[in-house]
C-alpha positions in Angstrom: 64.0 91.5 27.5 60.8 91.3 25.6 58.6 88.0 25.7 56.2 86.3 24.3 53.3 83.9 26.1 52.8 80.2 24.4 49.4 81.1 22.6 51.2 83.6 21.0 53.2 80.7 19.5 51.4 77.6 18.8 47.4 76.3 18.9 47.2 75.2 22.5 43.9 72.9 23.2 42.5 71.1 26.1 44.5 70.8 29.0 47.3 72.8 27.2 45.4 75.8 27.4 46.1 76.5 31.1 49.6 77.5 30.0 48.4 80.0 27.5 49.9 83.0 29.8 53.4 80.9 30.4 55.9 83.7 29.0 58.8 82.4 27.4 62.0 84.3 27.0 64.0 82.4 24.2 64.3 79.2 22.6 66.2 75.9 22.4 66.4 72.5 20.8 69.3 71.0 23.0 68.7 70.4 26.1 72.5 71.0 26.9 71.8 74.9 26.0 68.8 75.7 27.5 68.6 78.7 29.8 66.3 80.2 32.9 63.2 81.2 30.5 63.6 79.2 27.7 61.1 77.4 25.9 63.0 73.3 25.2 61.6 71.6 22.0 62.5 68.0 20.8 61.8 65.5 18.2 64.1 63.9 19.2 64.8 60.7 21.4 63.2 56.8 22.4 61.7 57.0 25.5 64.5 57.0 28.3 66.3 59.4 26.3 63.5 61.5 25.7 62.7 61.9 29.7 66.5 62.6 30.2 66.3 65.8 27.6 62.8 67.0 29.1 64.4 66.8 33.0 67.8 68.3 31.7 65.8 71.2 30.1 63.5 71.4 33.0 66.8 71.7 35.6 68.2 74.2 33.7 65.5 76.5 34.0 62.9 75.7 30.6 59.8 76.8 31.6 57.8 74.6 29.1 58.6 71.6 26.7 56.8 71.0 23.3 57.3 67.1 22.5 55.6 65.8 19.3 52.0 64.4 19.5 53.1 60.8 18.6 56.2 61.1 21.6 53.7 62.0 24.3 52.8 58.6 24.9 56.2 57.9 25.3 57.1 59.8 27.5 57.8 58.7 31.2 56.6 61.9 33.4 58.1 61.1 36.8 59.8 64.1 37.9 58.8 66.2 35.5 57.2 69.6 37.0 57.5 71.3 33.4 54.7 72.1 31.7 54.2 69.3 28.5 52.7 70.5 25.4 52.5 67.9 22.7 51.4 69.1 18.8 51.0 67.0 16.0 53.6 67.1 13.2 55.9 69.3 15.0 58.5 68.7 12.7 56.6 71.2 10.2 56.1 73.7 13.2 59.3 74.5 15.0 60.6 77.0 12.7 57.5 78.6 12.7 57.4 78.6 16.6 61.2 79.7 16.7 60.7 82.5 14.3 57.6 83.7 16.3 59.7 83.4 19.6 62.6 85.8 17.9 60.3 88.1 16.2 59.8 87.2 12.9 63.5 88.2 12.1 62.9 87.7 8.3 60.1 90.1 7.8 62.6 93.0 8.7 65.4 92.0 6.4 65.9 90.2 2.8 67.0 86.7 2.8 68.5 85.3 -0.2 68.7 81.6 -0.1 71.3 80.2 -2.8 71.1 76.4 -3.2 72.6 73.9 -5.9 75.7 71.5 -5.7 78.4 73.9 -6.0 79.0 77.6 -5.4 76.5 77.9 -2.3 79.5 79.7 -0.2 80.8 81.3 -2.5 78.1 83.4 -4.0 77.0 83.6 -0.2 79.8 85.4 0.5 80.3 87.3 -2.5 76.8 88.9 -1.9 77.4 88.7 1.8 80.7 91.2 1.0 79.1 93.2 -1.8 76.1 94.5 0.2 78.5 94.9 2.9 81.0 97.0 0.7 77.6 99.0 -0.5 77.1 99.9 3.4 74.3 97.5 4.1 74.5 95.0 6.7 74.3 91.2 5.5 74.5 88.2 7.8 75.7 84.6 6.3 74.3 81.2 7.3 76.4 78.9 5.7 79.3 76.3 5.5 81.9 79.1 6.6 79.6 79.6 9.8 76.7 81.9 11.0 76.4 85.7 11.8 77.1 89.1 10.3 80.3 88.6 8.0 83.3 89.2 10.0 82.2 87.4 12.9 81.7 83.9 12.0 80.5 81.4 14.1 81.5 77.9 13.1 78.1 75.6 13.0 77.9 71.8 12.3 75.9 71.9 9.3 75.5 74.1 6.2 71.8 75.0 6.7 71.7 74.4 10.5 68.7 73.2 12.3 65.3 75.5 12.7 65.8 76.7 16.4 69.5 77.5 15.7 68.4 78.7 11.9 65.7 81.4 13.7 68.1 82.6 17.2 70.8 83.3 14.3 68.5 85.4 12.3 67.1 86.5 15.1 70.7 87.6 16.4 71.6 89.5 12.9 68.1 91.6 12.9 68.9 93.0 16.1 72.1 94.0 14.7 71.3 95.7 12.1 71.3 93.5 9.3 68.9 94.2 6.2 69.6 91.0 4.5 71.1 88.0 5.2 72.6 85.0 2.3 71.6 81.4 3.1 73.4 78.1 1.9 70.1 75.9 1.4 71.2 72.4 1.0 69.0 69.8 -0.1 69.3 68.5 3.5 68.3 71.6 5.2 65.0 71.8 2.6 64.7 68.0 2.9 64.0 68.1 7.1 62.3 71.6 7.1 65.3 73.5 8.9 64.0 76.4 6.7 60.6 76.7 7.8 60.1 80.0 9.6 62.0 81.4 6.7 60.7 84.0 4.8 63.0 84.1 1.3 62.7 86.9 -1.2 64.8 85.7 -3.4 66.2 82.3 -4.6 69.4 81.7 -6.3 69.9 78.2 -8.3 73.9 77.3 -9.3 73.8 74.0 -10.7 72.3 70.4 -10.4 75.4 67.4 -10.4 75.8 64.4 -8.3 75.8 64.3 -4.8 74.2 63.1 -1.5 72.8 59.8 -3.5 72.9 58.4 -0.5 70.7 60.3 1.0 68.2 61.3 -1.5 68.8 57.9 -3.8 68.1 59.5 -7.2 69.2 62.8 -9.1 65.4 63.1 -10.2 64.4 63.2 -6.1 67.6 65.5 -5.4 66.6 67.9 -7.7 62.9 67.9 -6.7 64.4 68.8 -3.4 66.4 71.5 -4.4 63.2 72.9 -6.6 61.3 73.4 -3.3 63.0 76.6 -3.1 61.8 78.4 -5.8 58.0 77.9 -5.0 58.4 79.2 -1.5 55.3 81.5 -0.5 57.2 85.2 0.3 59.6 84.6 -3.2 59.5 87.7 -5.2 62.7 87.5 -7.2 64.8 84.7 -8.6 68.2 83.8 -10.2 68.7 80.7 -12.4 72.0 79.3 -14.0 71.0 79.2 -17.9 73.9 76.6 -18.5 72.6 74.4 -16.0 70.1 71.6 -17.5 68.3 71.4 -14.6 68.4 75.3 -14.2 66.9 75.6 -17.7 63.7 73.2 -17.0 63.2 74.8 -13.6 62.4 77.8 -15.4 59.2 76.5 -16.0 58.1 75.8 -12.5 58.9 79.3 -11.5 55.7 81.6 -10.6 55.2 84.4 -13.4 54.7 86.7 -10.5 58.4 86.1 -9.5 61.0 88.6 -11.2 63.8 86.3 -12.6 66.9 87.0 -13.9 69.3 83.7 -15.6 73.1 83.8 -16.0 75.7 82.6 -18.3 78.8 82.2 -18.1 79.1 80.5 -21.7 79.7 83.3 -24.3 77.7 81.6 -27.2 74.6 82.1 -24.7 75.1 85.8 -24.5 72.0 86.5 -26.8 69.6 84.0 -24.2 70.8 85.2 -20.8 69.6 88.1 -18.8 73.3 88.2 -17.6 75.9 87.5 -20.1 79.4 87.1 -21.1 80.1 89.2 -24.8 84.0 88.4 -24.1 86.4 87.1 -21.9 89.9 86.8 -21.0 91.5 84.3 -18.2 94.7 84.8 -17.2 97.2 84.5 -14.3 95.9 87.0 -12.1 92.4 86.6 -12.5 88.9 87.4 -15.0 88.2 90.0 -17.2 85.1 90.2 -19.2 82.4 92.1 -20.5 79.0 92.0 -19.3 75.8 92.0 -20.9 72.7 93.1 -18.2 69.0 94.5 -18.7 70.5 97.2 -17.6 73.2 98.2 -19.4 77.2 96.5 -20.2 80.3 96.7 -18.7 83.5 95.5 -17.8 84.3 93.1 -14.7 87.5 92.5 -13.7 88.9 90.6 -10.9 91.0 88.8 -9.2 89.6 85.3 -9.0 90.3 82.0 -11.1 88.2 79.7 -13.1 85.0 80.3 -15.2 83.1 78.7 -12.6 83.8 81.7 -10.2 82.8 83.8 -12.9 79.7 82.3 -13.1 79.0 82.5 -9.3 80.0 86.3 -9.5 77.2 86.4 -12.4 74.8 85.0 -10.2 76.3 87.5 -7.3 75.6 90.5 -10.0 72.3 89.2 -10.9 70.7 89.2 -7.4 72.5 92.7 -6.6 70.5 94.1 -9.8 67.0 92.3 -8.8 67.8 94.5 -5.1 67.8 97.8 -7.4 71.7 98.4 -7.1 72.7 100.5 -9.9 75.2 98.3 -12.6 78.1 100.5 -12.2 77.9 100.5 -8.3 77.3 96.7 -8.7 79.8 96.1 -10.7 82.6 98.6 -8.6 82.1 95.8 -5.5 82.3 93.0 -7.4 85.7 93.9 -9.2 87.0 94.5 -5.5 85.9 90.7 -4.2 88.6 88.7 -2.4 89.5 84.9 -2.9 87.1 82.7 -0.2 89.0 80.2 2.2 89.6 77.2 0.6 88.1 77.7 -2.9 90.6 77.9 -5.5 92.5 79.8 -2.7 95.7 80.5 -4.0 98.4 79.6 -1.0 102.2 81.1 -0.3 102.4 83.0 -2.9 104.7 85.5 -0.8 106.8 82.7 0.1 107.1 81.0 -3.1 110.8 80.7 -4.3 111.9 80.8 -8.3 111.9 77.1 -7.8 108.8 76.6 -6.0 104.9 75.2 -7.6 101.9 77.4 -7.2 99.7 75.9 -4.8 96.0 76.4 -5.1 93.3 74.5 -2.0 90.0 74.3 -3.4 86.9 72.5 -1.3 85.8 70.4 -4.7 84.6 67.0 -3.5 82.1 66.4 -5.8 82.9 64.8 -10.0 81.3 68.3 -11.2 83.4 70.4 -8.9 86.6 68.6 -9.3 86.2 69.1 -13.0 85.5 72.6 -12.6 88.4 73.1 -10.7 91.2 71.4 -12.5 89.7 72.8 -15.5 90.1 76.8 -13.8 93.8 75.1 -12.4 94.6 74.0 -16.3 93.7 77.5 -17.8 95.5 79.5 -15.0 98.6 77.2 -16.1 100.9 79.3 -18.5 103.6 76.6 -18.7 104.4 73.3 -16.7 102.9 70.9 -15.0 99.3 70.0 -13.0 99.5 68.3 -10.0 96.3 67.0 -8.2 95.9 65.8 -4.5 92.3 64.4 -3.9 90.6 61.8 -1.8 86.9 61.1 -1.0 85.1 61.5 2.3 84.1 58.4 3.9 80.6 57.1 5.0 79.0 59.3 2.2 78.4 58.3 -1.8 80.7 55.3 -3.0 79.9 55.7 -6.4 81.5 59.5 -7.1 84.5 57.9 -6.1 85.5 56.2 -9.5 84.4 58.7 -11.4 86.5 61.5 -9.5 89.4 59.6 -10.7 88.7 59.2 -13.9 88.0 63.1 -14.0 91.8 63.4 -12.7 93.1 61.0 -15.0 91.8 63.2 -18.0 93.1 66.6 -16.3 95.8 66.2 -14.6 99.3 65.2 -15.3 100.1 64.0 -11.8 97.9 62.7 -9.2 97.9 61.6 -6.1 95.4 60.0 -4.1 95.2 60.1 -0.1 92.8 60.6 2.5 90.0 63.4 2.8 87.6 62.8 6.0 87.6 59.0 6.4 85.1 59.2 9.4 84.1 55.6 10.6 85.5 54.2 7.0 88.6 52.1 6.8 91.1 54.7 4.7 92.6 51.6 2.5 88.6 50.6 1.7 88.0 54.3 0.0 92.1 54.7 -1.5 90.9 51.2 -3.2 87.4 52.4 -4.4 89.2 55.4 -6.0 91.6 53.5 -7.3 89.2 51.2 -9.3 88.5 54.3 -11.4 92.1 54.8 -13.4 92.9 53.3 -16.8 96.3 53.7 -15.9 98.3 53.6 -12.6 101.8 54.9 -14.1 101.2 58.4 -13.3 98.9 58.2 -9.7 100.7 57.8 -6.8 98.8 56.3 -3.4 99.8 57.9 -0.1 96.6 57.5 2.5 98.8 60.2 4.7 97.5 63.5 3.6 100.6 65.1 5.1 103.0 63.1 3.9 100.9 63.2 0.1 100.7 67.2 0.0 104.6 67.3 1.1 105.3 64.8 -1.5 103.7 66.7 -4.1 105.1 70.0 -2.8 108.5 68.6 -3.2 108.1 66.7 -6.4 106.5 70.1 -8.5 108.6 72.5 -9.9 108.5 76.3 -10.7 105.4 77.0 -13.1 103.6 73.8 -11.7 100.8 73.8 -10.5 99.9 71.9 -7.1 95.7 71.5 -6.9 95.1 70.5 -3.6 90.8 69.5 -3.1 88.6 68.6 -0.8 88.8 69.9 2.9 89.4 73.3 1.4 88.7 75.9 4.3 88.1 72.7 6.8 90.7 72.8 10.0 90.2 69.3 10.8 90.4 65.6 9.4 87.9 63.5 10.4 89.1 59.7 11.3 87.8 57.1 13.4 85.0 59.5 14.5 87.4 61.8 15.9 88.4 65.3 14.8 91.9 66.0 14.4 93.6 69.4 13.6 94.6 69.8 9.8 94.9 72.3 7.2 95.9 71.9 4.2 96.9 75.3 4.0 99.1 75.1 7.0 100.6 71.9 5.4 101.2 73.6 1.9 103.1 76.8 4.2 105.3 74.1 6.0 106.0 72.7 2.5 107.2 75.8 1.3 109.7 76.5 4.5 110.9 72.9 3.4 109.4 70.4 6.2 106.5 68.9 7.7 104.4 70.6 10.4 
């Protein structure tokens, strides 16, 4: 196993400097994890929980601990044998450090980081399965999990932290991987989790509200998210031309950086490097005809909504900045699969001449609960659309009225129940939701997501549609702070076979 000493990894001075030879054989940022070798690294923690970290990561075998400069002082050392190494702002330097301690991983493969509100996964893993469908290895780091494509690890956030962000990559060079496609949420740019990164291309999908209560405004969200696209190693870019946002970070782009924009509106054909000339929706997916700087042709696949055919735009777009040739590009695309749990159609096979389609999409933001009942209402060829929704708890209070209006104006059924309540009373969020409709007569309130996807199951009838949003490829519901198993997938099969799981 190959090492590396701790000045090849960070500045040492003074008294640091007599552990300049210390070799370090990996990397952790839990003290749970650590292993014989490893080098422990924390930001973390007041001072009695800092010393229990340090002496957990010391007993499991760390043979050094970087702490922040401002932490040192903190720190109670009785106990502790370890060497101590304290740098200032270490928050900015752990990704650096981890990525040194795995080998650069990103200068020996292409990492395309695709951020915006909605469509990170899925144009993650419609690039993640065309390069993989073209022969070339590509990892994923993303909501759907970490690694090479089919083998998934679940994580426990969508851009996880910088130690975890750098092993992964570090895991997927080693491999074989040649490029690797990275959910960047505003979160992940926000606390440096990228850092260590070195992104050759950028992909932007759109700019709508969410995470308010983190960042407070849309102006600091989007200033966030525009981090991205002035990253040092970018070479190439993709930019959603429909977006508003999209449009006026066009102007904050380096000239130096090859860009490409998309459209998925057909008046814009005539503006957008990739462009829609015509297009047909129908029940069993997209067809349409692409304009490129390279050349047109004709995409068609199995996949509903025009916001999926602007993410496979995007998807085409970054496959012709990486010098695929259009028709090869376009042959993987046309073969793409539907994602887990967006705009996943469900049972299909066990669908009777009396039963709804059902359709689970992760939308559980205004803009992509629009989206999607707007892909649901054009995929409808007769009948009805039903909408389950609800709104996660302990996150922004104010998308919650405006989701319902949004399902007040497309749907012709809805009902409201629980999503991931977390430490929020259920009959608190039902109520804030509620405050959104004009008109009660046609929602109906069942905080029992079981029971409301059952209900809705039953009530629909051949050629309805049953949208189901939210949780979408999620396998738990989060109440109370606890984690419970639920699908809504599962639930819509159960349904189907007429009863509840």
């Amino acid at each position: 196993m190959e090492t590396k000493c701790l000045h090849e990894l960070m500045p040492l001075t003074g008294q640091a400097q007599q552990w300049a030879d210390v070799c370090v054989y990996g990397v952790s940022s839990d003290s749970r994890q650590v292993k014989q070798g490893d080098l422990f690294i924390t930001c973390l923690g007041e001072p009695k929980r800092l010393h229990c970290y340090v002496k957990q990561a010391q007993e499991r075998g760390a043979v050094a601990v970087v702490i922040d400069a401002q932490q040192a002082f903190k720190l109670d050392s009785s106990g502790l044998t370890v060497p101590i190494i304290s740098l200032p702002n270490l928050v900015s330097m752990q990704g650096l450090i981890a990525a040194r301690i795995n080998h650069d991983p990103s200068q020996h493969m292409s990492l395309i980081g695709i951020t915006g509100t909605n469509g990170k996964t899925s144009c993650s893993q419609f690039i993640a399965q065309c390069f993989s469908d073209l022969g070339l290895t590509c990892g994923v780091v993303g909501t759907l999990g970490y690694g090479l494509l089919d083998t998934l690890v679940q994580g426990p956030n969508t851009t996880p932290d910088e130690v975890t962000m750098q092993s992964q990559l570090g895991a997927m060079a080693q491999a074989g991987a040649v490029a690797c496609a990275i959910e960047v949420s505003s979160h992940g740019l926000a606390q440096g989790r990228l850092n260590g990164c070195r992104f050759e291309t950028a992909v932007f999908t759109n700019l709508t509200q969410d995470h308010l209560d983190y960042h407070g405004t849309m102006q600091a969200y989007g200033e966030v998210k525009a981090q991205l696209f002035s990253w040092p190693s970018l070479r190439t870019a993709v930019v959603n031309f429909d977006d508003d946002f999209g449009r006026g970070l066009l102007n904050e782009i380096a000239p130096s950086v090859k860009t490409y924009t998309y459209s998925a509106q057909i008046c814009q054909v005539d503006y957008a490097d990739v462009g829609v000339s015509s297009l047909v929706q129908h029940e069993h997916g997209i067809e349409a005809v692409i304009n490129t700087p390279k050349g047109q042709s004709l995409l068609k696949v199995g996949l509903i909504g025009r916001f999926n055919l602007s993410n496979l735009l995007a998807t085409l777009a970054v496959l012709l900045l990486h010098k695929i040739e259009l028709t090869a590009a376009i042959a993987v695309i046309n073969r793409l699969t539907t994602i887990c749990g967006r705009m996943q159609i469900v049972g299909q096979e066990r669908q009777s001449k009396n039963s709804p389609q059902a359709i689970v999409d992760y939308a559980h933001t205004p803009d992509a609960l629009e989206q999607a009942l707007m892909a649901a209402k054009e995929h409808l060829t007769q009948g009805q659309l039903w909408l389950v929704f609800g709104c996660g708890g302990d996150r922004d209070v104010d998308k919650r009225s405006k989701m319902a209006s949004i399902a007040e104006i497309w749907a012709d059924h809805v009902v409201v129940t629980d999503d991931n309540p977390r430490t929020e009373p259920s009959g608190k969020i039902l109520s804030d939701i509620g405050q959104g409709f004009k008109r009660l007569d046609k929602v109906v309130i069942e905080g029992d997501r079981r029971k409301a996807i059952a209900l809705t199951m039953g009530r629909a009838r051949a050629g309805d549609i049953v949208l189901i949003t939210g949780k979408g490829h999620e396998t738990y519901q989060d109440i109370a702070g606890l984690k419970h198993h639920f699908s809504d997938q599962e639930e819509v099969l159960s349904a189907l076979a007429g009863g509840l799981a």
